[in-house]
MIZA-660396 format. One line per 4 residues: number of its first residue (from 1); their letters; for each residue x, y, z of N, C-alpha, C. Coordinates in nm, 2 decimals, always signed. Layout:
N
NUM> A> X,Y,Z,X,Y,Z,X,Y,Z | ...
END
This chain:
249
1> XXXX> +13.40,+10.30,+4.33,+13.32,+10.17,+4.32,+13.19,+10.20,+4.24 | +13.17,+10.12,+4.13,+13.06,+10.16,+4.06,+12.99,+10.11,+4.07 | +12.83,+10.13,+4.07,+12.69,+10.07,+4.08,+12.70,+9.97,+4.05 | +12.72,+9.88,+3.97,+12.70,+9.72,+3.93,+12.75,+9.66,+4.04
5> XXXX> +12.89,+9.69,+4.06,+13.00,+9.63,+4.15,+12.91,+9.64,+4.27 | +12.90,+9.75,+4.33,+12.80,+9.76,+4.47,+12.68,+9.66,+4.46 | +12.63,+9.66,+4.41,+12.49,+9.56,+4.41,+12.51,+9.42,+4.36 | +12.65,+9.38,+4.27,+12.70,+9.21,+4.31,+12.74,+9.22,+4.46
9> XXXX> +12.83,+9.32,+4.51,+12.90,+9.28,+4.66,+12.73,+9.28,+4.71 | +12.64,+9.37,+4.75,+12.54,+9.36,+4.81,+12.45,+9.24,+4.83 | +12.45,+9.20,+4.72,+12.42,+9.05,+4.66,+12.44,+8.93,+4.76 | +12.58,+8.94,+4.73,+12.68,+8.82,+4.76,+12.68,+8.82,+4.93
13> XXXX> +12.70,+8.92,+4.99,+12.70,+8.90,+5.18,+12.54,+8.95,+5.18 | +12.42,+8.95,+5.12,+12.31,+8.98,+5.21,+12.27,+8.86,+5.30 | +12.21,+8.91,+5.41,+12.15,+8.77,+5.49,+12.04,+8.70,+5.42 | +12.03,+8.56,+5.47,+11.97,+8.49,+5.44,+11.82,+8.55,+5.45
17> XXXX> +11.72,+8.51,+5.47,+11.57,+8.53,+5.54,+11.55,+8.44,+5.60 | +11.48,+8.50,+5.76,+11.51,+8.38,+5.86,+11.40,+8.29,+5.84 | +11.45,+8.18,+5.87,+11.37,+8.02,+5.90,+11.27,+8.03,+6.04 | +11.17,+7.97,+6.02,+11.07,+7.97,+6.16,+11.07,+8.07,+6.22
21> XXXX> +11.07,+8.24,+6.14,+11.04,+8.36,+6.26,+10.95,+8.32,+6.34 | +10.85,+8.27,+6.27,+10.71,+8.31,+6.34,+10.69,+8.20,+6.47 | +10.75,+8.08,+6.44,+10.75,+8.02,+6.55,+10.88,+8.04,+6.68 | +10.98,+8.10,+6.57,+11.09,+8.12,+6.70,+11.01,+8.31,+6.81
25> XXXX> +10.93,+8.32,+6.74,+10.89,+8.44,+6.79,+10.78,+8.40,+6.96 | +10.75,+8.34,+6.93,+10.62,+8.20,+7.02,+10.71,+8.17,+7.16 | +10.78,+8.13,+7.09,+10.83,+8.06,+7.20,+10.96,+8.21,+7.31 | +10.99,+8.31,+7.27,+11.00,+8.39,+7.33,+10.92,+8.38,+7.48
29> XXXX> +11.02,+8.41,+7.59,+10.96,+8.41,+7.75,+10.95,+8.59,+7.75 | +10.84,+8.62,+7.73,+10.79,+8.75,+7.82,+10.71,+8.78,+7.88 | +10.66,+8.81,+7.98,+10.53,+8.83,+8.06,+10.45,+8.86,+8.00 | +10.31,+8.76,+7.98,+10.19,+8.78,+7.90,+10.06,+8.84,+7.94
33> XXXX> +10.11,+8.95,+7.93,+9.99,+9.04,+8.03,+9.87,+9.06,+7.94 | +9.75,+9.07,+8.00,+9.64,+9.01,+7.89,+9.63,+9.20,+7.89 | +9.50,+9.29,+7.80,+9.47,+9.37,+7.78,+9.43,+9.45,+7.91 | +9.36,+9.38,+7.96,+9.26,+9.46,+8.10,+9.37,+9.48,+8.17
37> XXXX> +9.44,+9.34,+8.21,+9.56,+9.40,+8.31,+9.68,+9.50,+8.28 | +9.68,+9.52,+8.17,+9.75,+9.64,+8.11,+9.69,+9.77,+8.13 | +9.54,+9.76,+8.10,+9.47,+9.91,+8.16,+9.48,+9.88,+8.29 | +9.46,+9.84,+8.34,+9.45,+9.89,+8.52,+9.61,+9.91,+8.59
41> XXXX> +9.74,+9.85,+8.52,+9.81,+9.91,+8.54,+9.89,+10.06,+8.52 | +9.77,+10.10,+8.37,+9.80,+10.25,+8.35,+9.76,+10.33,+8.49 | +9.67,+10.28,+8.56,+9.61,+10.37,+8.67,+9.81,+10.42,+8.76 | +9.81,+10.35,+8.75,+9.96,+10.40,+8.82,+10.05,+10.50,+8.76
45> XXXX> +10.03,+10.54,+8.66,+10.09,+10.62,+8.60,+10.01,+10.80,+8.57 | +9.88,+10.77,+8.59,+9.82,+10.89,+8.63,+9.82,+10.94,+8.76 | +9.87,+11.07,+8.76,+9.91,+11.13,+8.89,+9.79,+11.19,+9.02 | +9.84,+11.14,+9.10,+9.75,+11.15,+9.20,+9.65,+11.30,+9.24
49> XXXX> +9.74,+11.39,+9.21,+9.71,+11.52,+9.18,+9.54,+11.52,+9.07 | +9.55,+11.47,+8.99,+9.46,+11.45,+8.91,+9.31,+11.40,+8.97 | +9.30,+11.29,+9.02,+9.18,+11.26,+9.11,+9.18,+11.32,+9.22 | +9.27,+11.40,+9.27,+9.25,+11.49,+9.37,+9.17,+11.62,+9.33
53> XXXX> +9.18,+11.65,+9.24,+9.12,+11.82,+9.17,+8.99,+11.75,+9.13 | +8.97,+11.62,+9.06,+8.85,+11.58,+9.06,+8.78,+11.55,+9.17 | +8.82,+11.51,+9.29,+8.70,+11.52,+9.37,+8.66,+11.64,+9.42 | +8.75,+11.74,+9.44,+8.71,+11.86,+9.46,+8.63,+11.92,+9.33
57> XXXX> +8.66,+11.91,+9.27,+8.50,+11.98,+9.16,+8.41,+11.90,+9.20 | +8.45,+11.78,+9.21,+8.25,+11.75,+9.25,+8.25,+11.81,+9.37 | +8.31,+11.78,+9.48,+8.26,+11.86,+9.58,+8.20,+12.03,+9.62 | +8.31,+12.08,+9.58,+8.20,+12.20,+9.51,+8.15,+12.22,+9.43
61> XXXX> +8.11,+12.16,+9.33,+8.00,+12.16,+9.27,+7.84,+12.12,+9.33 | +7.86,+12.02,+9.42,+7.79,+11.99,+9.52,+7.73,+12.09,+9.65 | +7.80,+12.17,+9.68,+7.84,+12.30,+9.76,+7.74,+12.38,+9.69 | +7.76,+12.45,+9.54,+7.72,+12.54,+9.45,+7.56,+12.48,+9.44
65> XXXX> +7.55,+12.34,+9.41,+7.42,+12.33,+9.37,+7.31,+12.33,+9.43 | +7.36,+12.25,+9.59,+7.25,+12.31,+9.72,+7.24,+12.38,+9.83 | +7.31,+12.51,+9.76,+7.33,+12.64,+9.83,+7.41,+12.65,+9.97 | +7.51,+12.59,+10.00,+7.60,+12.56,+10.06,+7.65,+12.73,+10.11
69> XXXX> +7.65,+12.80,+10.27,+7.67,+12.93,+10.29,+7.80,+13.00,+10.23 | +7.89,+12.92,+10.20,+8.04,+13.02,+10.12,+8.00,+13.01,+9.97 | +7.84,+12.97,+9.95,+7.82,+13.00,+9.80,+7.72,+13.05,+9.74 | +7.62,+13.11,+9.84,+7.51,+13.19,+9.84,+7.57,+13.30,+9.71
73> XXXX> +7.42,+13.31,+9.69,+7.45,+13.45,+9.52,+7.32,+13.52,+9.51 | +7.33,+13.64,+9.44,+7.17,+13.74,+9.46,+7.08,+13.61,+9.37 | +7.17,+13.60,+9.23,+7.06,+13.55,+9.12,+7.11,+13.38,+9.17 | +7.11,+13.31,+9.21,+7.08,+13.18,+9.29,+7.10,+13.07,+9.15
77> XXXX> +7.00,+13.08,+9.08,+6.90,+12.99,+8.99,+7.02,+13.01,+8.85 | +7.09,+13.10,+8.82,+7.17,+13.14,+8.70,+7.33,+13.11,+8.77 | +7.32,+13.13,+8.90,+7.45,+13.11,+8.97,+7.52,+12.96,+8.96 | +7.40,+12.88,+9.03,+7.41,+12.72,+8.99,+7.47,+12.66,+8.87
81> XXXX> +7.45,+12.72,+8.75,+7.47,+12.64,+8.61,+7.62,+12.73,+8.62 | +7.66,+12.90,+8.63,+7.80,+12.89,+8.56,+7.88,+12.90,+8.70 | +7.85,+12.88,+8.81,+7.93,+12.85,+8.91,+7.99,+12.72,+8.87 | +7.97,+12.61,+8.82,+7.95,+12.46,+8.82,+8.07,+12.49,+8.68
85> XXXX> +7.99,+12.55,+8.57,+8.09,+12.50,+8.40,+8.19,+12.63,+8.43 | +8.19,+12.72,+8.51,+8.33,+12.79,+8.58,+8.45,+12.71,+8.59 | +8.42,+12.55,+8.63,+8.49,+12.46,+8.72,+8.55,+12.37,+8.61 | +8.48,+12.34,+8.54,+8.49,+12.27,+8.43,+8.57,+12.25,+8.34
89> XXXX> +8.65,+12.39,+8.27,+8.77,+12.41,+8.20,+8.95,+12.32,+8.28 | +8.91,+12.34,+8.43,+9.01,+12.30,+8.46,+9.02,+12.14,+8.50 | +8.87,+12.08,+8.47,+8.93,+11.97,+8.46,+8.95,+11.90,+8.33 | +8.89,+11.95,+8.19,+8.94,+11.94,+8.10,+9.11,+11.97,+8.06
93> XXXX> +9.16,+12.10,+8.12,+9.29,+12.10,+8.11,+9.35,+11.98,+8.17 | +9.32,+11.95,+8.28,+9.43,+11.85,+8.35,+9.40,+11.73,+8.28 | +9.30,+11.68,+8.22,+9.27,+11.56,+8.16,+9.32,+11.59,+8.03 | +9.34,+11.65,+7.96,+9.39,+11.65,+7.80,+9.58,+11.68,+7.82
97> XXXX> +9.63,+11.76,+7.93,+9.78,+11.76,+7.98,+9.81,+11.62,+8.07 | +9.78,+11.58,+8.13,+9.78,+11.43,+8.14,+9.78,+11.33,+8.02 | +9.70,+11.34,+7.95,+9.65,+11.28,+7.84,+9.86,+11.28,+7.73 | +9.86,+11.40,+7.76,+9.96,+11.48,+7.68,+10.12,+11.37,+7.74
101> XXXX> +10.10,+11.43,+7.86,+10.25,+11.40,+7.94,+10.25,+11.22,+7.87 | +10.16,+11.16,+7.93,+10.19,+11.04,+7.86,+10.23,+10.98,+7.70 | +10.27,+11.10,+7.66,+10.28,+11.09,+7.51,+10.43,+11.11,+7.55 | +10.48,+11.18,+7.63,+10.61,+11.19,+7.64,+10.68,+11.11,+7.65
105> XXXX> +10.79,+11.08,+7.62,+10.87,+11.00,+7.65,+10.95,+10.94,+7.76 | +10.87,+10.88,+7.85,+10.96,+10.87,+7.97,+11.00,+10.75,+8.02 | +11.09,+10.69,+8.06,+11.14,+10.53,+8.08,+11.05,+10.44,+8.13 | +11.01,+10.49,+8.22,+10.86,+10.35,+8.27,+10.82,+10.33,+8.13
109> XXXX> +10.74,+10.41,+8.08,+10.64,+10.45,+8.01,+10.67,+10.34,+7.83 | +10.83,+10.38,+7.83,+10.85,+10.30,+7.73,+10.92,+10.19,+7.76 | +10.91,+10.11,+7.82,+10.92,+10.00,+7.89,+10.81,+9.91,+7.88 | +10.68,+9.94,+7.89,+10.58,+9.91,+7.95,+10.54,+9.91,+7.76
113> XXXX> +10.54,+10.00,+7.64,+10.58,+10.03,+7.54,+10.59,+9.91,+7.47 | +10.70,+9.80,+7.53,+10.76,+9.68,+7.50,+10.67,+9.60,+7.44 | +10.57,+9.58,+7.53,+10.42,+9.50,+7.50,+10.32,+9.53,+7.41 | +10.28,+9.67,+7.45,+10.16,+9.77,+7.38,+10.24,+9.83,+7.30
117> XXXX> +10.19,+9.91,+7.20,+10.28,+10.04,+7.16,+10.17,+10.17,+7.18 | +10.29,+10.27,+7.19,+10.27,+10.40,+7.23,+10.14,+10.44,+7.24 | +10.05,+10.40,+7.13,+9.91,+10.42,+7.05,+9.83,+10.34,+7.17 | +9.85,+10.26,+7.21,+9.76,+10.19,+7.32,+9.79,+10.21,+7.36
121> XXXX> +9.92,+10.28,+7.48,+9.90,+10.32,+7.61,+9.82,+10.49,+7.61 | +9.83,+10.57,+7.49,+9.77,+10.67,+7.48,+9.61,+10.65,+7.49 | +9.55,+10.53,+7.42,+9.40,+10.51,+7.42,+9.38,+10.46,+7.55 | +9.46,+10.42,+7.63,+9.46,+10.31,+7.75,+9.41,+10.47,+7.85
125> XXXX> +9.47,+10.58,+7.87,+9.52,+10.72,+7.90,+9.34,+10.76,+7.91 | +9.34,+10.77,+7.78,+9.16,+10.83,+7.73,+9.07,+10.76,+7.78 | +9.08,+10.65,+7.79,+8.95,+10.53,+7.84,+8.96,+10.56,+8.00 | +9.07,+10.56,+8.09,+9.09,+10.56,+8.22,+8.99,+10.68,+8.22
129> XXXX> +9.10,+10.84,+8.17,+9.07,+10.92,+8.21,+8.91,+11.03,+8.16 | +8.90,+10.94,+8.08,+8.77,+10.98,+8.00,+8.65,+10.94,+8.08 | +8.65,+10.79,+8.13,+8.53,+10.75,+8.22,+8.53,+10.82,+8.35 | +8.66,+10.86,+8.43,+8.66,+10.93,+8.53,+8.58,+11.08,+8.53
133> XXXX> +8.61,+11.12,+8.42,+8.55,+11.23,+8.35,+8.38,+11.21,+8.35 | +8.36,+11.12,+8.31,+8.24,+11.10,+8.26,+8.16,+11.02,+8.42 | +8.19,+11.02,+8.52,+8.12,+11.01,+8.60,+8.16,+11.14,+8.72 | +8.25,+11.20,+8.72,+8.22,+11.37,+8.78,+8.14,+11.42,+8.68
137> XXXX> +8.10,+11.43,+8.56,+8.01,+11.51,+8.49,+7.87,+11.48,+8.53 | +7.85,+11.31,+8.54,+7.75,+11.26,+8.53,+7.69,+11.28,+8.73 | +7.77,+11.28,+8.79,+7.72,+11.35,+8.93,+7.66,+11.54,+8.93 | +7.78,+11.60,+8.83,+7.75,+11.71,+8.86,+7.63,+11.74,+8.86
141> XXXX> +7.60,+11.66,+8.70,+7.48,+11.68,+8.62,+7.34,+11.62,+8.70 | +7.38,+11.53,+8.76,+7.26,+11.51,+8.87,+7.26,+11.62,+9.00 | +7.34,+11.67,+9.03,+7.31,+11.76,+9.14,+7.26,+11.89,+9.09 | +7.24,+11.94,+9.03,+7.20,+12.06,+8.93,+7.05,+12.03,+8.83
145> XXXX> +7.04,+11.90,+8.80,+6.92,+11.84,+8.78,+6.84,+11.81,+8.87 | +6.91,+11.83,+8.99,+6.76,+11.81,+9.13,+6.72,+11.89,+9.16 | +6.79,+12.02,+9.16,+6.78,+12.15,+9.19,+6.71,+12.29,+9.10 | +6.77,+12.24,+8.98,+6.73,+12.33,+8.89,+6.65,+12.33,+8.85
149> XXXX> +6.57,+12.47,+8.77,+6.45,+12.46,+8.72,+6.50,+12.44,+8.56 | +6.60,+12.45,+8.49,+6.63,+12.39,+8.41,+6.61,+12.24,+8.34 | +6.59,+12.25,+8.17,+6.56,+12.11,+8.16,+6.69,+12.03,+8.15 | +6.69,+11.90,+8.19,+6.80,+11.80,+8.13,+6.92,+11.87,+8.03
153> XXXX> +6.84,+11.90,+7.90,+6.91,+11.86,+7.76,+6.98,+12.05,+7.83 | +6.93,+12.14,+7.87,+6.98,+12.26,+7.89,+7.09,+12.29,+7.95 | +7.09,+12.17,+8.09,+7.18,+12.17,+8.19,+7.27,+12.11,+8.16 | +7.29,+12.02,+8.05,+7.40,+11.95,+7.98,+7.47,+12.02,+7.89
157> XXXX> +7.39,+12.09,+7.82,+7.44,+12.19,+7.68,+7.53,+12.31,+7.81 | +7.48,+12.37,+7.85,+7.52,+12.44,+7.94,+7.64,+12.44,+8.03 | +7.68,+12.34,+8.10,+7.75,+12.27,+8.15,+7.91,+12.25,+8.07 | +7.86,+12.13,+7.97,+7.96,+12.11,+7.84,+8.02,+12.16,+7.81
161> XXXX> +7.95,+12.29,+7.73,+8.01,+12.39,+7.62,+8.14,+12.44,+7.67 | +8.17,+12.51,+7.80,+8.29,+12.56,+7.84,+8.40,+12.43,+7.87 | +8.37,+12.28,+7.89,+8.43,+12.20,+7.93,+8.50,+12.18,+7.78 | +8.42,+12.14,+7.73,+8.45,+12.10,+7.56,+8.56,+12.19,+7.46
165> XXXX> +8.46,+12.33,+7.50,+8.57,+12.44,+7.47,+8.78,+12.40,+7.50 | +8.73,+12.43,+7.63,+8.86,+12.40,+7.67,+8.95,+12.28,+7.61 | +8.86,+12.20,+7.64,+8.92,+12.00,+7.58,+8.99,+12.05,+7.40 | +8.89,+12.07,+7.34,+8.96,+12.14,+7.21,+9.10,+12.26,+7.19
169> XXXX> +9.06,+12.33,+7.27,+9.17,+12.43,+7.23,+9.30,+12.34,+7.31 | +9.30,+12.32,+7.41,+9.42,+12.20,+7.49,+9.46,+12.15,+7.35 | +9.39,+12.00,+7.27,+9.45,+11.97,+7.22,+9.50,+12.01,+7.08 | +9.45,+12.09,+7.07,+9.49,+12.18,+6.94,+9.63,+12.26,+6.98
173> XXXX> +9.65,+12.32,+7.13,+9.81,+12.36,+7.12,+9.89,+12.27,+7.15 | +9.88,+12.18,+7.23,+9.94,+12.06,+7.28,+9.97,+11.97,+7.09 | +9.88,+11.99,+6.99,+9.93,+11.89,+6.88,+10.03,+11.96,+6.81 | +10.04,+12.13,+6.86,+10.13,+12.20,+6.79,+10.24,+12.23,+6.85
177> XXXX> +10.28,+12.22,+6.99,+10.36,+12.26,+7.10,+10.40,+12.14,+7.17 | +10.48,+12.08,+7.14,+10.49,+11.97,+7.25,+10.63,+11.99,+7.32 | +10.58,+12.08,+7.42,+10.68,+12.13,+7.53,+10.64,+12.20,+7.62 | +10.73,+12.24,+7.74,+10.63,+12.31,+7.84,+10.58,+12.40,+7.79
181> XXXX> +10.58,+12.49,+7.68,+10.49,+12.61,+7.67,+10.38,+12.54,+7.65 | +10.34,+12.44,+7.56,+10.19,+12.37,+7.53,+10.14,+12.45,+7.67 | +10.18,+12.34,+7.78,+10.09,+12.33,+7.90,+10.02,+12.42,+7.98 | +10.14,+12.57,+7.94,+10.12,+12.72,+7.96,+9.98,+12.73,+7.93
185> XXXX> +10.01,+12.75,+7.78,+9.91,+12.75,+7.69,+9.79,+12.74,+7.75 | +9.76,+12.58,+7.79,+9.63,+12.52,+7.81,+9.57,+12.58,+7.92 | +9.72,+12.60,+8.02,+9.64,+12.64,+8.18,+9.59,+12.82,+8.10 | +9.64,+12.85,+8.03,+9.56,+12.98,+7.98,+9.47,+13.02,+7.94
189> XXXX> +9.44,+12.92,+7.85,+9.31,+12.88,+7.80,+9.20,+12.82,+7.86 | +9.25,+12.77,+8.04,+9.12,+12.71,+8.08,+9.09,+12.81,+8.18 | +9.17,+12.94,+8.20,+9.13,+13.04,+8.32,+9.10,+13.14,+8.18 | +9.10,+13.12,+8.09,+8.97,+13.27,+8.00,+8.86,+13.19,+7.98
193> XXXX> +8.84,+13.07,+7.91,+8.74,+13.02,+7.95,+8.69,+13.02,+8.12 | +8.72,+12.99,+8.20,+8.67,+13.03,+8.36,+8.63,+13.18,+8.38 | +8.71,+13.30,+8.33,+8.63,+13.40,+8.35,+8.51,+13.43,+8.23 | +8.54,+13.43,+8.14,+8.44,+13.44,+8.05,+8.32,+13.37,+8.07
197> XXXX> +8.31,+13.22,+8.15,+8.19,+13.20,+8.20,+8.13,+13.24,+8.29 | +8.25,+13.31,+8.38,+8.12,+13.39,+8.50,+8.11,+13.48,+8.45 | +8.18,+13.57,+8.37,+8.11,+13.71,+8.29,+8.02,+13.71,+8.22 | +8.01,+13.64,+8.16,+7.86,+13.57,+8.09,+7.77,+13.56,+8.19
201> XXXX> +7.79,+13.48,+8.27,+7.66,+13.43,+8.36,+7.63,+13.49,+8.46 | +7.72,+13.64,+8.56,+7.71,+13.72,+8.59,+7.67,+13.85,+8.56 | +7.69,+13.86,+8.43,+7.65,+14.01,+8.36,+7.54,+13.98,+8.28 | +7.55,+13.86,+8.18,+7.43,+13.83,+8.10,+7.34,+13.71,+8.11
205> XXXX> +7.26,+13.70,+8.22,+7.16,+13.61,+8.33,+7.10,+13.54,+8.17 | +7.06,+13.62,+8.12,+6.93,+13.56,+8.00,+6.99,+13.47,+7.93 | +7.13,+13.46,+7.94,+7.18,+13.39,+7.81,+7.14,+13.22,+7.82 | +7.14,+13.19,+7.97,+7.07,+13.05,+7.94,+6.93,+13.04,+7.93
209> XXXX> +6.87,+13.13,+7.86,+6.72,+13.13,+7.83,+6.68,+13.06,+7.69 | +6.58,+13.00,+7.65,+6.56,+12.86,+7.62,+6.56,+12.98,+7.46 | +6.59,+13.08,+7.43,+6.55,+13.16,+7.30,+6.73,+13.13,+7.21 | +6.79,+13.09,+7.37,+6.96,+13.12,+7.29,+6.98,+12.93,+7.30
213> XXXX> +6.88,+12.85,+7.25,+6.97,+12.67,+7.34,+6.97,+12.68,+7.21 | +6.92,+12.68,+7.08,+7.00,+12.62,+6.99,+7.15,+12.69,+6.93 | +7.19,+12.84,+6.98,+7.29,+12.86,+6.99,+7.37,+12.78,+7.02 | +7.34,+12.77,+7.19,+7.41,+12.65,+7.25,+7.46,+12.55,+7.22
217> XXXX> +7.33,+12.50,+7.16,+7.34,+12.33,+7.05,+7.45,+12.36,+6.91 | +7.43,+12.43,+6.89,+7.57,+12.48,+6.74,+7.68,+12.44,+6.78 | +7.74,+12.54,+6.90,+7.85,+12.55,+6.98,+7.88,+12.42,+7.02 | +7.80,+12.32,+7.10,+7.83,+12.19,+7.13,+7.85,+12.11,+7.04
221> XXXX> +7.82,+12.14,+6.90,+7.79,+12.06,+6.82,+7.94,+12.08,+6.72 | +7.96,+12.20,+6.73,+8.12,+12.22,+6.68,+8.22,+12.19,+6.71 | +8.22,+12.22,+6.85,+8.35,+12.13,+6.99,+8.34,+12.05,+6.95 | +8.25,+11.95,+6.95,+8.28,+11.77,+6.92,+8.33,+11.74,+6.84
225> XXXX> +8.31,+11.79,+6.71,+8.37,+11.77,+6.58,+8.51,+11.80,+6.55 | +8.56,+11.96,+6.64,+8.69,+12.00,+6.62,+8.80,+11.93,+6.72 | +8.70,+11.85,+6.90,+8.79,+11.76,+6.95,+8.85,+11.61,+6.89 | +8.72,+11.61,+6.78,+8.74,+11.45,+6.74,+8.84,+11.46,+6.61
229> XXXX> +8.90,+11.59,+6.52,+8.95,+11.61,+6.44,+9.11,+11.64,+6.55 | +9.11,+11.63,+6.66,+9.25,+11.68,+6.70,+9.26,+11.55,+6.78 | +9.17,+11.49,+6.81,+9.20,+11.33,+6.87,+9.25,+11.25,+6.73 | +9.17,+11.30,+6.65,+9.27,+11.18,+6.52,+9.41,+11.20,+6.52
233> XXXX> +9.47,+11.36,+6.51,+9.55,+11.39,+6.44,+9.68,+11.34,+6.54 | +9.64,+11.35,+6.72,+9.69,+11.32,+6.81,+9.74,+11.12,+6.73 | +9.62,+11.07,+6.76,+9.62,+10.93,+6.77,+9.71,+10.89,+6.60 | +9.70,+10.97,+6.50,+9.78,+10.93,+6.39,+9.97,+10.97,+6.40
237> XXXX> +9.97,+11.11,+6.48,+10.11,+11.11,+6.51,+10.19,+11.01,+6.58 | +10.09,+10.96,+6.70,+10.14,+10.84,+6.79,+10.14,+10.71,+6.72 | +10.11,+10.70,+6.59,+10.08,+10.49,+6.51,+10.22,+10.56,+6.43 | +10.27,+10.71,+6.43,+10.39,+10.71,+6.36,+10.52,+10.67,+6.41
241> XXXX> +10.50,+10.63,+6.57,+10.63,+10.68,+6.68,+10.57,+10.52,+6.72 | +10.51,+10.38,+6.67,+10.49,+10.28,+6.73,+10.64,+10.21,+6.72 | +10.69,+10.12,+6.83,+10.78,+10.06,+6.81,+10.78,+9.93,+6.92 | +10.74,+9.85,+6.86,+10.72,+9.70,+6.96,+10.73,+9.56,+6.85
245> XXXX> +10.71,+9.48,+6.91,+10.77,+9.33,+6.85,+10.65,+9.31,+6.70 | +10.55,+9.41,+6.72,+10.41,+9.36,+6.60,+10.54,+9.42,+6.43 | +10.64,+9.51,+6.47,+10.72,+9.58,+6.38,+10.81,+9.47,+6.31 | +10.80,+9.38,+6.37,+10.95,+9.24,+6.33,+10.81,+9.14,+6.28
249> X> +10.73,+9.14,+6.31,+10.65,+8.98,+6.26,+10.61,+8.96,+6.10
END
């Protein structure tokens, strides 16, 4: 069959182009769930395990910062800050492997898909899990700010750095591994980061001394830039894998 022939036959049976998509689209019966009620339903899909490890970091973190007897230490004052971002890696891992699993493909998940696509239940994921984040940090950081002789901007830089650390390297193997080794990976990455910060802050007391904060400040200032370059790359593979009714309009 030769090319001409093919593209008259192609010609001749192609379908029409439909009449009133856009209104026969309207009138479709599906449950019109507005935006908000769609986030508060993601709460259901993050695992309970998760806000459980979060309240226990604040709680011992709370323990650590007003000298609580199973957490007494010689140097006290140096103990406080990496006792605390010790803690920190692991809830970065579970929040960026959470973050992750929901990328997976799993039947609720793409169901729910129907409505949103992939891309918004993943931002839906970050917003939940990010503000939960951001108010264990925002306690820690007050319990360590009442106590410490540290300033503000120190006990933040301080704090961070190892959380941030972690949040990056997570999503840098998780954008390259998307399997259980990823997850290996990350839980690996957030127990060197955990010892490395009590080795630091055990063996070298000085390093939070105000001569190394704009070190500090580099290092924070790097993390952010290399998490927000792996949140793109995350959020651009997911607008590749969209698949919902916005595809037909």
């Amino acid at each position: 069959m030769n090319k001409k022939f093919k593209k008259t036959l192609q010609g001749a049976f192609e379908a029409p182009p439909p009449m009133n998509k856009a209104h026969f689209l309207k009138t479709l019966r599906f449950p019109k769930a507005t935006y908000r009620d769609f986030l508060f339903s993601q709460l259901h899909y993050i695992r309970k395990r998760v806000w459980a490890v979060s309240v226990l970091i604040v709680f011992i973190g709370w323990m650590i910062a007003f000298g609580a007897p199973a957490f007494t230490y010689q140097n006290f004052e140096s103990f406080k800050i990496w006792g605390i971002s010790a803690l920190l890696p692991f809830l970065a891992m579970l929040t960026v492997t959470e973050i992750y699993r929901s990328a997976a493909y799993r039947m609720a998940e793409l169901e729910a898909s129907c409505r949103f696509s992939l891309l918004q239940i993943i931002m839906a994921r970050i917003t939940i899990l990010g503000g939960g984040n951001f108010v264990i940090l925002t306690l820690l950081l007050i319990f360590i700010n009442w106590v410490s002789a540290y300033s503000l901007l120190q006990i933040i830089v301080y704090l961070m750095v190892p959380y941030l650390v972690v949040c990056g390297i997570c999503l840098w193997i998780l954008n390259r591994a998307r399997n259980q080794e990823g997850v290996y990976g990350c839980a690996v990455a957030a127990c060197l980061v955990c010892v490395i910060s009590m080795l630091f802050g055990n063996v070298v007391p000085n390093i939070y001394a105000n001569v190394h904060l704009n070190s500090w400040l580099v290092i924070f200032a790097c993390c952010c830039v290399f998490i927000g370059i792996q949140i793109c790359k995350l959020l651009k593979e997911m607008e590749e894998k969209q698949w919902n009714l916005s595809l037909i309009e």
